[in-house]
C-alpha positions in Angstrom: 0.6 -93.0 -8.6 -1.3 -95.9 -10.9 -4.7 -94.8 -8.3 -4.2 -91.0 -9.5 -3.5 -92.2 -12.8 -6.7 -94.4 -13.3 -9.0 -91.4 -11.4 -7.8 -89.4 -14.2 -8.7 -91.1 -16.4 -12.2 -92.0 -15.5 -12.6 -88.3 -14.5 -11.3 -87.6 -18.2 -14.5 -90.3 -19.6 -16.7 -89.0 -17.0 -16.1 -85.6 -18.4 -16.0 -86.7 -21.8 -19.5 -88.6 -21.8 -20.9 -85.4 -20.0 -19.9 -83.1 -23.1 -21.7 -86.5 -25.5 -24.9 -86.0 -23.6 -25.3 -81.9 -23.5 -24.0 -82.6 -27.4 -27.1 -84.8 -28.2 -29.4 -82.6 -26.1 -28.7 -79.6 -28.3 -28.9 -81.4 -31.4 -25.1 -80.3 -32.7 -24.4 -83.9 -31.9 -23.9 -84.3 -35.9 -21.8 -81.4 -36.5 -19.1 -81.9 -38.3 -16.2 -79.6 -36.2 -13.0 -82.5 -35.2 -14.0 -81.6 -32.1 -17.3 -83.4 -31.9 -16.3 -86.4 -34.1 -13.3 -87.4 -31.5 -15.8 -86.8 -28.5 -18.2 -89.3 -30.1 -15.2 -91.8 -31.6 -14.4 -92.0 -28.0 -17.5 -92.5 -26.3 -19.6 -94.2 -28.8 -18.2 -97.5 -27.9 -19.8 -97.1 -24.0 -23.0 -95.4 -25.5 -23.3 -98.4 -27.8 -22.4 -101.1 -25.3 -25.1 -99.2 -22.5 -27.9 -98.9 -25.9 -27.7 -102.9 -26.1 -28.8 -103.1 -22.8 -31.3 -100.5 -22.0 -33.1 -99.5 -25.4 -34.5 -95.6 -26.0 -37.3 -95.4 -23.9 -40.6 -94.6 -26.4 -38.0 -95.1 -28.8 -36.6 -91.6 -28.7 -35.5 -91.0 -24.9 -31.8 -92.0 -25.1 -30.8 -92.7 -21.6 -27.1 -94.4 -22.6 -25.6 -91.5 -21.4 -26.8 -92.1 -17.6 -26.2 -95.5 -17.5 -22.6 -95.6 -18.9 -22.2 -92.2 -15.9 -23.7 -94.7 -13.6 -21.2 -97.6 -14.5 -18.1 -95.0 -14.6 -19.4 -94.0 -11.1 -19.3 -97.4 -10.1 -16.3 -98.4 -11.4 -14.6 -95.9 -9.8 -15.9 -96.5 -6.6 -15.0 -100.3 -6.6 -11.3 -99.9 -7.7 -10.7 -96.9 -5.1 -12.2 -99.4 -2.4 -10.3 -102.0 -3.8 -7.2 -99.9 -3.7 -7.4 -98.4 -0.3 -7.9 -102.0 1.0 -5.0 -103.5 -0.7 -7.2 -105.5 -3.4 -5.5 -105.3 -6.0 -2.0 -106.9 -5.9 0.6 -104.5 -7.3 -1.6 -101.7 -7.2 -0.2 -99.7 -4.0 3.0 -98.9 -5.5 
């Protein structure tokens, strides 16, 4: 149940970071619609976090997007081999 729950989540991120990076591609990243303000509120922290570490490239290639879908990727990876061998104590329920 908490393994289906967690997937869900990052699915939900993953999904949610996807929509951040097609937004800044087509330039309507600053368009004021609710819409595109709660998809950035909710991913800026990750995009902001991934920018410390790997800067623009040329100073305008933004490549945040790829690494915080890279880290989601791993993430989820590690915690469903974690759950499926019995890792995480409490977990399995």
């Amino acid at each position: 149940m908490r393994e289906r729950a967690i997937d869900a989540l990052l699915s939900i991120y993953t999904l949610l970071t996807i929509i951040r990076m097609v937004l800044s591609l087509t330039h309507t990243e600053q368009y004021p619609h609710w819409s595109v303000r709660a998809v950035r509120r909710l991913t800026d922290p990750a995009f902001n976090m991934a920018r410390k570490f790997v800067p623009p490239i040329g100073g305008t290639l933004d490549i945040s997007g790829l690494v915080v879908l890279l880290v989601l990727y791993i993430v989820r990876l590690l915690l469903r081999l974690l759950l499926q061998s019995g890792g995480i104590a409490g977990m399995n329920n």
